[in-house]
Structures are given as structure tokens and as C-alpha cells.
LOBA-742515 format. One line per 3 residues: their letters; for each residue x, y, z of N, C-alpha, C. Coordinates in Angstrom, 1 decimal. Each point is the difference from the previous one (the first is absolute). Layout:
BEGIN
a> X/Y/Z/X/Y/Z/X/Y/Z  ... $
END
This chain:
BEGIN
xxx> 86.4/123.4/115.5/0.6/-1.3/-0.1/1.1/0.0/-1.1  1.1/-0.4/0.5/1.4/-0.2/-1.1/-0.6/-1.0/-0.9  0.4/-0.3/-1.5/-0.4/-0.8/-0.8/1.2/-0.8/0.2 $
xxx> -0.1/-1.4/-0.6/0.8/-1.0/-0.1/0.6/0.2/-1.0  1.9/-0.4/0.0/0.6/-0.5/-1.2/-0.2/-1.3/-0.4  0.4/-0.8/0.8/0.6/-1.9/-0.5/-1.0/-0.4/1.3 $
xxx> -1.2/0.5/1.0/-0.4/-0.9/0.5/-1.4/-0.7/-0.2  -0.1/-1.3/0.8/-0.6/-0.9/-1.4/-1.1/-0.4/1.2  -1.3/-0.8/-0.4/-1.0/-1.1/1.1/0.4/-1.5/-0.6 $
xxx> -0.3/-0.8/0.4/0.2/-1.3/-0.3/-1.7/-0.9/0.1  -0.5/-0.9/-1.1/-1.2/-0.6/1.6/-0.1/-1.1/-1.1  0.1/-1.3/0.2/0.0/-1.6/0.0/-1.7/0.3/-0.4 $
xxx> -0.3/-0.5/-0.6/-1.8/-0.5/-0.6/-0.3/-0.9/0.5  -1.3/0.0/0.6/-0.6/-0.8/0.7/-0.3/-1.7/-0.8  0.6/-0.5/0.6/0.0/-2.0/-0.8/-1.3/-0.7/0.3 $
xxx> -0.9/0.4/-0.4/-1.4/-0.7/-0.1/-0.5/-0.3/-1.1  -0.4/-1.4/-0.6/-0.4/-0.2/-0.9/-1.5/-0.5/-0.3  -1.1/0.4/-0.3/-1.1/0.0/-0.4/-0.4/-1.1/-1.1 $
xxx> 0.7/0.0/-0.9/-0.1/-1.2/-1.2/-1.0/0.3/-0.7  -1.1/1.0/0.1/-0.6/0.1/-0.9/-0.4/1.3/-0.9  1.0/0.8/-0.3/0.0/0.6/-0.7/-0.1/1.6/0.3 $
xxx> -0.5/-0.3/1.4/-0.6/1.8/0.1/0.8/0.8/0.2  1.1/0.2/-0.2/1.0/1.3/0.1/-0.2/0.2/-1.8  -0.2/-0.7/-1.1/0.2/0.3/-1.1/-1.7/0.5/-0.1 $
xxx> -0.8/-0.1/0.7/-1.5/0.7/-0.3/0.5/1.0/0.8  0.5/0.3/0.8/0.3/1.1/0.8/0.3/1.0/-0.9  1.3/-0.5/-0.9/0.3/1.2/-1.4/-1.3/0.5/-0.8 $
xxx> -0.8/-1.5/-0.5/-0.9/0.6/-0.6/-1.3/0.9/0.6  -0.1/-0.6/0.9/-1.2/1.1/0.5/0.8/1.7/0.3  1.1/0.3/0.5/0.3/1.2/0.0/0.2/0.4/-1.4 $
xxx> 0.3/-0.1/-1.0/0.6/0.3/-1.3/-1.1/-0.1/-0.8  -1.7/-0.7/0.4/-0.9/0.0/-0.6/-1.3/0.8/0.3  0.5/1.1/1.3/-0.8/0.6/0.8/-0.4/1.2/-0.9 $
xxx> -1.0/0.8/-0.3/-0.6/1.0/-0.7/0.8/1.1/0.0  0.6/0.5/2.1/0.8/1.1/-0.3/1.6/0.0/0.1  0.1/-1.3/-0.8/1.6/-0.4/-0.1/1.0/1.4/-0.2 $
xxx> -0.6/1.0/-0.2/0.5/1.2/-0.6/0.2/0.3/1.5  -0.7/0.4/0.7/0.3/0.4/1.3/0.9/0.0/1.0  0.4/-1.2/-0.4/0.7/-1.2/0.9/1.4/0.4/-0.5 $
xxx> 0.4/0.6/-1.1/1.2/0.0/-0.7/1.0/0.9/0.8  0.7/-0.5/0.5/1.2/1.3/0.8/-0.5/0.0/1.3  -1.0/-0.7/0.5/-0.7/0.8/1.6/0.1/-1.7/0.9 $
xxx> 1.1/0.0/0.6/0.1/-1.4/1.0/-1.0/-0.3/0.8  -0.4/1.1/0.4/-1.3/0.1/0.8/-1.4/-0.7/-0.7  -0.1/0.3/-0.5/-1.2/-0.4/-1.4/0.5/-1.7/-0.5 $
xxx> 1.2/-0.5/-0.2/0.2/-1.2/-0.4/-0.5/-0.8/1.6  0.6/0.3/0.8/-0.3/-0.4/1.7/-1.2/-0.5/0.0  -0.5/1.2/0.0/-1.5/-0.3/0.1/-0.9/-1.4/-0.8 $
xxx> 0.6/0.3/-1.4/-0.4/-1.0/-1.2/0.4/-1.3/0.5  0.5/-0.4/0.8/0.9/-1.1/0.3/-1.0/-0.2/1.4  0.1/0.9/0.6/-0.4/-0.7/0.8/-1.7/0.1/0.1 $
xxx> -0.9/0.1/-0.9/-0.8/0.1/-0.8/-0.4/-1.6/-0.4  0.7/0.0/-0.8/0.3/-1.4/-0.4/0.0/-1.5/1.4  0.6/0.5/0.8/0.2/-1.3/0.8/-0.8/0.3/1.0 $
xxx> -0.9/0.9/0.4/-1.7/0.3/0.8/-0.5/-0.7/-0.9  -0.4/0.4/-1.3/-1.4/-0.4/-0.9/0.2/-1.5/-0.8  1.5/-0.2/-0.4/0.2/-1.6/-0.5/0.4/-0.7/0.0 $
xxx> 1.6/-0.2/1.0/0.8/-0.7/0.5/0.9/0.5/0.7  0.2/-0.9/1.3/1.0/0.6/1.1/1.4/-0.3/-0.8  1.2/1.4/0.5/0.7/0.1/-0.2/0.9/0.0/1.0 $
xxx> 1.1/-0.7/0.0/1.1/0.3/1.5/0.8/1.2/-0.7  -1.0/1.4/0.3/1.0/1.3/0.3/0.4/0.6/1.5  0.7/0.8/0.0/0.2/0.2/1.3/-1.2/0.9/0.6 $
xxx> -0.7/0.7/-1.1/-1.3/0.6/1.0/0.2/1.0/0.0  -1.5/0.8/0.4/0.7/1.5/0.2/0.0/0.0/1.5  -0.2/-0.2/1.0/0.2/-0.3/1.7/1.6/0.3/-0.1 $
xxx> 0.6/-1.9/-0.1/1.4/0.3/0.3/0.8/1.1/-1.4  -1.0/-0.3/-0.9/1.6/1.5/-1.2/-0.2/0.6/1.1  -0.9/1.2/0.3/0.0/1.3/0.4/1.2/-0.4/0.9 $
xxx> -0.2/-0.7/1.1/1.3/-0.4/1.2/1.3/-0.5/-1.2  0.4/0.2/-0.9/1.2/-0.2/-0.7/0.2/1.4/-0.6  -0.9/0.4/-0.8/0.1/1.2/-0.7/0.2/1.4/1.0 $
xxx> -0.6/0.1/1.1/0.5/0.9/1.2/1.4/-0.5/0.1  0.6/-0.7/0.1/1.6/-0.6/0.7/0.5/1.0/-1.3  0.2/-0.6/-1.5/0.8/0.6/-0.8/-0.4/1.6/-0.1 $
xxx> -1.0/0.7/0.2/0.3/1.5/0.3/0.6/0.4/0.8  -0.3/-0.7/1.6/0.9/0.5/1.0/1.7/0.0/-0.3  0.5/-1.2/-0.4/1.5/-0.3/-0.2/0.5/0.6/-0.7 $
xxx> -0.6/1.1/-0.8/0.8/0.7/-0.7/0.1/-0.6/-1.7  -0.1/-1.2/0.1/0.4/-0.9/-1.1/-0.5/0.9/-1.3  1.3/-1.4/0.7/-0.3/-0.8/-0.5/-0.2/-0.6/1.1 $
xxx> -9.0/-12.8/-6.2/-0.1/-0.2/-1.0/-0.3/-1.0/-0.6  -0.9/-1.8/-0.3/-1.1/-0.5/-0.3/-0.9/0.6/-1.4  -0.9/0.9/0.3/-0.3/0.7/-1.1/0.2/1.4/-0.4 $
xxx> 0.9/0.5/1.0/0.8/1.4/0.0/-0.9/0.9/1.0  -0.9/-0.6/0.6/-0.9/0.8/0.8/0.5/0.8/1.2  1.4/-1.0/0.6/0.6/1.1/1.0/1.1/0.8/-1.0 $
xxx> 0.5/-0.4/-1.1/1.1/0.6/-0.6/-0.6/1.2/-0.5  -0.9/0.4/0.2/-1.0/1.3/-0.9/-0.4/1.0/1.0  -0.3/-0.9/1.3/-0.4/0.6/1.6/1.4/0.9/0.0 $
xxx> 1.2/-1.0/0.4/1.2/0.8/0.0/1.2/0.3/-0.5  -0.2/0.0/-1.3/0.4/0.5/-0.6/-0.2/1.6/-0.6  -1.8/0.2/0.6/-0.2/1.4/-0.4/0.3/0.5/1.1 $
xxx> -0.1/-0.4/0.9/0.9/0.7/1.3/1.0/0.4/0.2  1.0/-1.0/-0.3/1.1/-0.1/-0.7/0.4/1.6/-0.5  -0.6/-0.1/-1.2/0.2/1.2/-0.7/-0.4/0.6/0.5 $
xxx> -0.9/0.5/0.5/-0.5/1.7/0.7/0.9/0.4/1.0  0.9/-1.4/0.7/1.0/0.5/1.1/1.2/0.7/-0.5  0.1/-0.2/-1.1/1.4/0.2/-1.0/0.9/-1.1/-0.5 $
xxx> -1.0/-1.0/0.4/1.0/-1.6/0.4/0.0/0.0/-2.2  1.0/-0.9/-0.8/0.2/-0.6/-0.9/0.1/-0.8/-0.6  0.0/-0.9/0.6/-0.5/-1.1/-0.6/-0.1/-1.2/1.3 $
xxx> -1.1/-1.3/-0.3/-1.2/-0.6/0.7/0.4/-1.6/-0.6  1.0/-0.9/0.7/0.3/-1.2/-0.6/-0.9/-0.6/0.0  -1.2/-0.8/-0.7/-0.8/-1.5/0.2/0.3/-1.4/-0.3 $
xxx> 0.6/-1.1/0.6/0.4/-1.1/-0.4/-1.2/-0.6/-0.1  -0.3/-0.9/-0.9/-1.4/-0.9/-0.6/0.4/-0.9/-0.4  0.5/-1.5/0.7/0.3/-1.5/-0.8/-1.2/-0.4/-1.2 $
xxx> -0.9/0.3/0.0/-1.3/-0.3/-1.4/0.1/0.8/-1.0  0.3/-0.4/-1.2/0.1/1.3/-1.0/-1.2/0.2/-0.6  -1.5/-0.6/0.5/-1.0/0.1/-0.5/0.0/1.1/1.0 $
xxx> -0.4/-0.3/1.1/-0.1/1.2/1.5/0.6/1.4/-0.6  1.5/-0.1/-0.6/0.8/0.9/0.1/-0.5/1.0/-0.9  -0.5/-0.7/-1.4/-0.4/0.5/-1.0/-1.4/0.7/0.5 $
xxx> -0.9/-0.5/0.2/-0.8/0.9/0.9/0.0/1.3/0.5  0.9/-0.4/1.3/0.0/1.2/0.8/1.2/1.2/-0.9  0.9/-0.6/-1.1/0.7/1.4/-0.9/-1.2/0.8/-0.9 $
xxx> -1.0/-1.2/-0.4/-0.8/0.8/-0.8/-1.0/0.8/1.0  -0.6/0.1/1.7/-0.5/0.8/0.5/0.7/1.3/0.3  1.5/-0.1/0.3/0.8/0.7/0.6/0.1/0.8/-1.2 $
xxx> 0.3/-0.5/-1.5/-0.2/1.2/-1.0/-1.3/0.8/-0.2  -0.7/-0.8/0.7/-1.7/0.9/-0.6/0.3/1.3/1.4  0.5/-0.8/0.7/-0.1/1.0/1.3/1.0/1.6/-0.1 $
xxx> 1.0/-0.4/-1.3/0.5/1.2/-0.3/1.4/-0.1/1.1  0.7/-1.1/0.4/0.7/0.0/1.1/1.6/-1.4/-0.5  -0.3/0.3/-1.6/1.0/-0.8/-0.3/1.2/0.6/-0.1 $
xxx> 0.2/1.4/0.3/1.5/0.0/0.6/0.8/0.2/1.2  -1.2/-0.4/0.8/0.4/-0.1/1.2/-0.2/-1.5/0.6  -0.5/-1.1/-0.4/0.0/-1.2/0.9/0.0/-1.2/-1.8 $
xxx> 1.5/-0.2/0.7/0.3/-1.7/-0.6/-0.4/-0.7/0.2  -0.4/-1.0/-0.8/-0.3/-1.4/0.2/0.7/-1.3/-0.5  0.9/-0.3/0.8/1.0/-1.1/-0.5/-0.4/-1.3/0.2 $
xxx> 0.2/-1.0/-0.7/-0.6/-1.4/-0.3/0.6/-1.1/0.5  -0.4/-0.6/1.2/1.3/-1.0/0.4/0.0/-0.2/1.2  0.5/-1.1/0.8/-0.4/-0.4/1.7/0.9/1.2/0.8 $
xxx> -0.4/0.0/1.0/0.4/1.6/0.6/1.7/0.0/0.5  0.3/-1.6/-0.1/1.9/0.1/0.4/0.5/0.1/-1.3  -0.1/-0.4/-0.8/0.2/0.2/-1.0/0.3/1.0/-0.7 $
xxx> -1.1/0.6/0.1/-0.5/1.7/-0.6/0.9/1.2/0.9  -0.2/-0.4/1.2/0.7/0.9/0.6/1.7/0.3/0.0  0.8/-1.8/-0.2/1.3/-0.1/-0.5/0.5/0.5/-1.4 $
xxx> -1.3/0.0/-0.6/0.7/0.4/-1.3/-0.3/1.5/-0.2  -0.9/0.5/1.0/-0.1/1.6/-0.3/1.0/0.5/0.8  0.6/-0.9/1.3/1.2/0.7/0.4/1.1/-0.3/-1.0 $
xxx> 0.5/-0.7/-0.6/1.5/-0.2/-0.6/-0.5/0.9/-1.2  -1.3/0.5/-0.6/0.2/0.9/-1.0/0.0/1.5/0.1  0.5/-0.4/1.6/-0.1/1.8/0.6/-1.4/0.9/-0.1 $
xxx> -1.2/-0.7/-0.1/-1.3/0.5/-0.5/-0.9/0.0/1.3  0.6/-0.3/1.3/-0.4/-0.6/1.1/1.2/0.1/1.1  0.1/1.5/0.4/1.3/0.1/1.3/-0.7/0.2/1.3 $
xxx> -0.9/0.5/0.1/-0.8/0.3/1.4/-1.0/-0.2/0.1  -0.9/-0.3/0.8/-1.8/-0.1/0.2/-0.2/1.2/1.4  -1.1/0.7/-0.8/-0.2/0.9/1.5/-1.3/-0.7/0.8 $
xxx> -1.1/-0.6/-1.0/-1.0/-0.7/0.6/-0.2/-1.4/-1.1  -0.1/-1.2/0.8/-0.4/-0.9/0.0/-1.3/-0.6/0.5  -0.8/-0.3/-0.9/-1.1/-0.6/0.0/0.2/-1.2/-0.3 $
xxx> -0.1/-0.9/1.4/-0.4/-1.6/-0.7/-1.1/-0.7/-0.2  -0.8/0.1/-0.8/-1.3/-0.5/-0.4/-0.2/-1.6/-0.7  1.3/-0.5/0.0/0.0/-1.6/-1.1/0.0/-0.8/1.3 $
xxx> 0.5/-1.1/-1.0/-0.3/-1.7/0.8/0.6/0.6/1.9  -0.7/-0.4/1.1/0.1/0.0/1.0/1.5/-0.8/0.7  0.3/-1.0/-0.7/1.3/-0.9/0.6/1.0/0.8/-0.3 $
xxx> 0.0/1.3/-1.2/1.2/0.3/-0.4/0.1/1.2/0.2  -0.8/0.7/0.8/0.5/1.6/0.7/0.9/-0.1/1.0  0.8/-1.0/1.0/0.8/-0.1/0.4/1.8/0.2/-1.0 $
xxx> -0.4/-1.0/-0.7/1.0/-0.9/-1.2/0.4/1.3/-0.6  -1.4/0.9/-0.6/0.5/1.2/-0.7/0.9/1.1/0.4  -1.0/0.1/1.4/0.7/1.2/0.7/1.6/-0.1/0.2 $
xxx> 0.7/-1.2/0.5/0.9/0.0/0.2/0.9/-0.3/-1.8  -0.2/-0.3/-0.6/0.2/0.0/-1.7/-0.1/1.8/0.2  -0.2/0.8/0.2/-0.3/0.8/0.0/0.9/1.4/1.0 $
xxx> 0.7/-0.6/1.0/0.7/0.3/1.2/1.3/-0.5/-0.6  0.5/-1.5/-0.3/0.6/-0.4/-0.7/1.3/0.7/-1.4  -1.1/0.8/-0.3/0.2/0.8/-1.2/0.3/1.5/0.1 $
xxx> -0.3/0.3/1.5/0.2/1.4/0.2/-1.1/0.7/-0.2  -1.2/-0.3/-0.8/-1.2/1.1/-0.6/-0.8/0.4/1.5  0.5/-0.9/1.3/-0.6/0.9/0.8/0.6/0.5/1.1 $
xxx> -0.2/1.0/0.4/1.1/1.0/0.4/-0.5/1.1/1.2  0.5/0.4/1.0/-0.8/1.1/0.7/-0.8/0.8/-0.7  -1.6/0.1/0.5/-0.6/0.9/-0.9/-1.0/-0.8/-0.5 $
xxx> 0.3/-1.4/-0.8/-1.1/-0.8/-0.5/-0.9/-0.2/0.7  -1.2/-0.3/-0.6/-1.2/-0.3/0.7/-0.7/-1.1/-0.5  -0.6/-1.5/0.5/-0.6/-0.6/0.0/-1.4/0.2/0.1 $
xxx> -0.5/-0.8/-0.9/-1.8/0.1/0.3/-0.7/-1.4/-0.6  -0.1/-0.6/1.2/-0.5/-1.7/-0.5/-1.0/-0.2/0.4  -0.7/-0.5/-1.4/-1.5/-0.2/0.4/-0.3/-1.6/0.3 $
xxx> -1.8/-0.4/0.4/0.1/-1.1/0.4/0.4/-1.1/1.3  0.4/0.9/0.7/0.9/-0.5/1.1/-0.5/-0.5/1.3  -1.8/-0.1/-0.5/-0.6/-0.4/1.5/-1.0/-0.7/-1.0 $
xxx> -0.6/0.0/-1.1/-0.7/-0.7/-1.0/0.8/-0.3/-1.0  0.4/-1.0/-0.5/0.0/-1.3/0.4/1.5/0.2/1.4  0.0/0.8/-0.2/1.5/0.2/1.6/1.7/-0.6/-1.0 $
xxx> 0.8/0.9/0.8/1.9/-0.3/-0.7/0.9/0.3/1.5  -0.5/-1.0/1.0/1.1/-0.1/1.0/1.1/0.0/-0.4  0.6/-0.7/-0.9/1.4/0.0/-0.1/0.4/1.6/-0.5 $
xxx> -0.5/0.7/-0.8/0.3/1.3/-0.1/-0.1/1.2/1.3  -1.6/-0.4/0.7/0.4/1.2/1.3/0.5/-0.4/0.9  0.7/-1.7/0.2/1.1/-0.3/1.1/1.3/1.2/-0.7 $
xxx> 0.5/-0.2/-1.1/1.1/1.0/-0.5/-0.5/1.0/-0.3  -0.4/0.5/-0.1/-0.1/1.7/0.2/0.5/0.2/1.2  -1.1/-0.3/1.2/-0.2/0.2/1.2/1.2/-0.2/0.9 $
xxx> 1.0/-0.5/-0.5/1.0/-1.1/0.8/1.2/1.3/-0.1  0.7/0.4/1.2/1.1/0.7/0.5/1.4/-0.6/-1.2  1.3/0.7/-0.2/0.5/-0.3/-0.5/1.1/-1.3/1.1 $
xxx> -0.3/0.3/0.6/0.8/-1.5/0.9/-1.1/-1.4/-0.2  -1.5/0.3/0.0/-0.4/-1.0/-0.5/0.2/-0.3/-1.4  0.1/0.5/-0.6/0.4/-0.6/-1.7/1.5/-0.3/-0.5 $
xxx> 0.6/0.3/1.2/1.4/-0.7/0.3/-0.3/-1.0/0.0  -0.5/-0.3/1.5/-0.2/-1.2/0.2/-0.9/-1.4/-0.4  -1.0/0.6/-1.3/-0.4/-1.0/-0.7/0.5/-0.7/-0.7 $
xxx> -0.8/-1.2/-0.1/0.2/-1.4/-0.7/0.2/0.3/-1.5  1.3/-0.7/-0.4/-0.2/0.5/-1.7/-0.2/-1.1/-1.0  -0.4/0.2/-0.4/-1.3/-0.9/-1.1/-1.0/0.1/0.4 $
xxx> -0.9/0.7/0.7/-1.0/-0.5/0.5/-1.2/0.0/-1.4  -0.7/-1.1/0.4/-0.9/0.0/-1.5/-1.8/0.2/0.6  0.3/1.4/-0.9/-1.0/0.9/0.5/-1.4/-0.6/-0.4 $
xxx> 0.2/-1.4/-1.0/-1.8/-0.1/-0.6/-0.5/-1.3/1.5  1.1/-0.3/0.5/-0.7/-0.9/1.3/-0.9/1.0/1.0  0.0/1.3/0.0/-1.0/0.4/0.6/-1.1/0.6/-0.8 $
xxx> -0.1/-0.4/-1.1/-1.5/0.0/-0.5/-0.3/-1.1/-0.6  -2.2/-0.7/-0.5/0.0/-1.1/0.4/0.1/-0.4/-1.3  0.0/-1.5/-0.1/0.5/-0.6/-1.3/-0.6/0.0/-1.2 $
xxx> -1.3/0.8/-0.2/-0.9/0.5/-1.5/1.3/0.9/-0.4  0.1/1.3/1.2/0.5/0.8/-0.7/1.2/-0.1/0.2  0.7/-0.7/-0.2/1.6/-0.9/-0.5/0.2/-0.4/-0.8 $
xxx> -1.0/-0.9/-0.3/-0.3/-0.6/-1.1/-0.1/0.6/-1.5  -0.8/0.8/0.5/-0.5/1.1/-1.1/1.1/0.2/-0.5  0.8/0.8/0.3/1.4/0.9/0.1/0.6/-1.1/-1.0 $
xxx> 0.9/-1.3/0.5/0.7/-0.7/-0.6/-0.1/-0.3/-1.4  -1.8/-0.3/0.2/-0.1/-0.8/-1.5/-0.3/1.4/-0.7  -0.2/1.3/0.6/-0.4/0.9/-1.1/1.7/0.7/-0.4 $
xxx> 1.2/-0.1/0.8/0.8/0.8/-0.4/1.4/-0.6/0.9  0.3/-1.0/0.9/0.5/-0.9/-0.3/0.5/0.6/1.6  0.6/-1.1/0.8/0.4/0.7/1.5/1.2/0.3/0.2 $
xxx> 0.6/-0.1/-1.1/1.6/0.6/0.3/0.0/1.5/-0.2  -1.0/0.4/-0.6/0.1/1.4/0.0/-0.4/1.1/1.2  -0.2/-1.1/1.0/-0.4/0.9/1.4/2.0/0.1/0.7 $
xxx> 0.8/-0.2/-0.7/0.8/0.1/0.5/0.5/0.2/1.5  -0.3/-1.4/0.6/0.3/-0.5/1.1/1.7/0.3/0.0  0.3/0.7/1.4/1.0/-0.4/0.8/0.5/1.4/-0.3 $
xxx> -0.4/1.0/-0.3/0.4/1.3/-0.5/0.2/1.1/1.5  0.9/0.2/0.1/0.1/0.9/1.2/-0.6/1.3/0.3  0.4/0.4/-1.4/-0.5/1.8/-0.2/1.1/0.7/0.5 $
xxx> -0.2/1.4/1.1/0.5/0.3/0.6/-0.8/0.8/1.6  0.4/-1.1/0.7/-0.2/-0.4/1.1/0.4/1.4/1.4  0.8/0.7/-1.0/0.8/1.2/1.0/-1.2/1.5/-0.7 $
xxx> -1.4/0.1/-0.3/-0.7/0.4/-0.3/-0.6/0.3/1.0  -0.4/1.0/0.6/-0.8/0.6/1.1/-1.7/0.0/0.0  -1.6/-0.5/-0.2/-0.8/0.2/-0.6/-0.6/0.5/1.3 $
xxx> -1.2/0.9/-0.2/-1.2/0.4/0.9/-1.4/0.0/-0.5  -0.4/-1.3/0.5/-1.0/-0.5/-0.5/-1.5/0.2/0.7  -1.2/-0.1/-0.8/-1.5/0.2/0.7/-0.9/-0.3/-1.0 $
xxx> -1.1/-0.7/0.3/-1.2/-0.7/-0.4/-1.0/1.1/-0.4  -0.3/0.4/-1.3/-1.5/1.1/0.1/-1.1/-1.0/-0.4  -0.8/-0.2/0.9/-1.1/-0.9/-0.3/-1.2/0.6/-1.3 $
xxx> -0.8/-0.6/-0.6/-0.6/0.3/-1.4/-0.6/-0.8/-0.1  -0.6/-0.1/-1.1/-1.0/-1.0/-0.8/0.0/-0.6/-1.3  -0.3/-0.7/-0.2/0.5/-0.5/-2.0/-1.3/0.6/-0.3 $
xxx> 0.0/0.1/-1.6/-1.1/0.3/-0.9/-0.9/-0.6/0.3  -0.6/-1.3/0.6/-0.6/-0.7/0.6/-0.6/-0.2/1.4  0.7/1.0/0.5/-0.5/0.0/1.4/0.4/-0.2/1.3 $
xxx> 1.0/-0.9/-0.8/0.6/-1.0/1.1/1.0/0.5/0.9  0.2/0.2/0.7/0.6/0.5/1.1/1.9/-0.4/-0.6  0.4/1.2/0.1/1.9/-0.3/-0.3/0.7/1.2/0.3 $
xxx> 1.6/0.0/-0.3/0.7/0.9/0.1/1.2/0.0/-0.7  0.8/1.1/0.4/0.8/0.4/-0.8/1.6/0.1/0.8  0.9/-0.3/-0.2/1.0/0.0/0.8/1.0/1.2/-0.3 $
xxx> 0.1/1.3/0.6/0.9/0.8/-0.6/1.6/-0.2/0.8  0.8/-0.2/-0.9/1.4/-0.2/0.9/1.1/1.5/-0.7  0.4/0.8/1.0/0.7/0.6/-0.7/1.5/-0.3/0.6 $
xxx> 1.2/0.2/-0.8/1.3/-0.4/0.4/0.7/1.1/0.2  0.0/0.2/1.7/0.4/1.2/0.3/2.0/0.1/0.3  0.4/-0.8/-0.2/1.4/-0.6/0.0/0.9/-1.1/-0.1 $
xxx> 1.2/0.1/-0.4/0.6/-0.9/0.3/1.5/-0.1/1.1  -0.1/-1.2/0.6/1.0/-0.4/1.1/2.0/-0.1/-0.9  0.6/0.5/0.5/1.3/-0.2/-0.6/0.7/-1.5/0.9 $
END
């Protein structure tokens, strides 16, 4: 496998809020564990500890080992080239073993954020996966204009559900996605993100001919609208964004399971061209 110069992963942190504390006992119970020594440098060993933790004393919205492994297979093949850092640690060490260099994580909570930087250092994998602080259009604008952010080879969208549309094209928009990129969106059949696998799925004559503004939180229901607004405000789903529409995608559903049980999947889109 060729090693990477400048190419990068991207993945939005899951926007779930608990309110009561347990991502910060999450720190303490790993960092208070007997063979904390063990754990030091070995991703594998932090994984475990984590998900250790949310079997024996509180559920955790990680991505799982079910759907990683269906993520972490995608970034070996490609060549390639976060919540509590649990997927940023999954693949990010993959990441590295592929030759890939560095592993973006956007995290709007800087409690969350702080978290998952302090597992990702125990995991021995702090020079390979960032963690930047800030709502994901945001973060993403400003790591493009500081040139710190020119391409994405894999995107993972794991955050708020109304805004994997909004991003992706913030995202197309900007150029970071390009023949070659690969999508991998979780969630997409529990709680479900129609408005995301209508665009994927859709020919480039259909995304010509879509409606522009369309406002992607009318198709999901009003808790989780709600949520979103009052937790980070709705203009940041940036409504009316085009992207780039002249983007070729070849899209397919791998069915899975959450850490829970529950029947889900995973959406891989890869962008095998664009139309002139």
C-alpha cells in the first residue's frame, strides 16, 4: 500500500446528549482501571475499555464494533486514505496502518471533545486524528480557508441526522469532494436520513433538477428538530446550499446492527465521477 502525503478522513461526532454526566465517568473509569498501563499506546485495548464501560454501566451512542468493522474494512480497501472518540480511535488506527496521515474529528461539545482527545492520547494515536471544537459548517469553513482541509478521501457522517445532507453539500461546495471520495453514513434506517439517501442515490440530471432550498429538517420528526435548534441554532444546517450537483455517486445500503441490537445500516457512497 502507497502511504499518504496531504490525504486526510473527515467524521462530524455524533450530537446526542445524555445530561448526565457519563461520558466524564467514561474518562474516569478507563484512567482508573488497574491495567491503565496496558492500555497505553494499544487502540485496541482503549476499544475494548470503552466499550466495557457501556455493557457493564452506561449505554453509549458509539458506532459499535458490527458497523466499525463495515467502516474500518472500507478505509483499508481505498487505499486511504467522534462523540467520545470511540469511532475516531476505530479509524483512525486504521487509518494509520493503511499509510493514511492524518484522521479529522469535528465535536461541537468541548466537554465530549475533551474526552475523546484524552482517550485518543491514551490510545497512542495523537498524531494521527484531530480533534477540532466547533459545529461541523463552521469547522469545516475554517479548516478549508486555512488550507488545513483540501480533500476528504473518506467521510463518515455520524452527527445530528438533519445535517448530513446540508454538510455533504458544504462539502462538494468546497471542492473536498472529488472522484475517489468515499462516503460512509451511519444511522440511516434507525432513526432513518431520507433526505440524504434521496441525494446520494439520485443521477446527476436528478440533482439538476432539484428544488433549491429544500429544508431537509421537514423530513424528520419535530423532537428531533427541535433538539437541533435549541441545542445549536437552525441556521447552521445551511439551507438552500447546492453543493455540486455535476457529482457522479454509486450508492448501496450494508445492513448491520447498533451496539444494541437494533437492527441498522450503513450507507457507503463512493464518487466515481464528475459530468462536465
Amino acid at each position: 500500500m502507497v502511504p499518504f502525503d496531504s490525504k486526510q478522513a473527515y467524521a462530524p461526532q455524533e450530537d446526542v446528549y445524555f445530561d448526565d454526566g457519563r461520558e466524564i465517568e467514561l474518562l474516569h473509569y478507563v484512567y482508573g482501571r488497574p491495567d491503565i498501563g496496558s492500555l497505553r499506546g494499544s487502540p485496541g485495548k482503549v476499544l475494548s475499555a470503552i466499550d466495557e464501560f457501556a455493557r457493564t454501566q452506561k449505554y453509549l451512542m458509539n458506532v459499535g464494533e458490527a458497523k466499525g468493522a463495515i467502516v474500518t474494512k472500507l478505509i483499508a480497501e481505498v487505499e486511504l486514505g467522534g462523540y467520545v472518540g470511540y469511532s475516531a480511535i476505530l479509524f483512525g488506527d486504521a487509518l494509520h496502518r493503511a499509510g493514511g496521515q492524518q484522521y479529522i474529528c469535528l465535536e461541537r461539545n468541548p466537554e465530549f471533545a475533551a474526552v475523546a482527545s484524552s482517550l485518543i492520547e491514551l490510545a497512542g494515536l495523537r498524531n494521527i486524528v484531530q480533534v477540532v471544537v466547533g459545529t461541523s459548517d463552521r469547522s469545516l469553513r475554517r479548516l478549508h480557508a486555512e488550507g488545513r482541509l483540501t480533500g476528504i478521501d473518506i467521510l463518515f457522517l455520524d452527527h445530528y441526522k438533519p445535517a448530513y445532507t446540508p454538510d455533504l453539500k458544504l462539502c462538494e461546495q468546497l471542492s473536498l469532494v472529488r472522484p475517489g471520495t468515499v462516503l460512509a453514513a451511519d444511522n440511516v434506517i434507525k432513526p432513518g436520513n431520507p433526505p440524504y439517501l434521496a441525494y446520494v442515490r439520485s443521477t446527476v440530471e436528478e440533482k439538476m433538477r432539484g428544488a433549491k432550498g429544500t429544508d431537509e429538517v421537514d423530513s424528520f420528526d419535530d423532537k428531533c428538530s427541535k433538539q437541533y435548534e435549541e441545542r445549536q441554532g437552525a441556521e447552521h444546517l445551511n439551507h438552500g446550499l447546492q453543493g455540486d450537483p455535476s457529482l457522479v455517486y454509486q450508492s448501496e445500503l450494508i445492513n448491520s446492527f447498533e451496539p444494541t441490537g437494533v437492527p441498522d445500516g450503513i450507507e457507503i457512497t463512493r464518487c466515481i465521477g464528475k459530468n462536465s
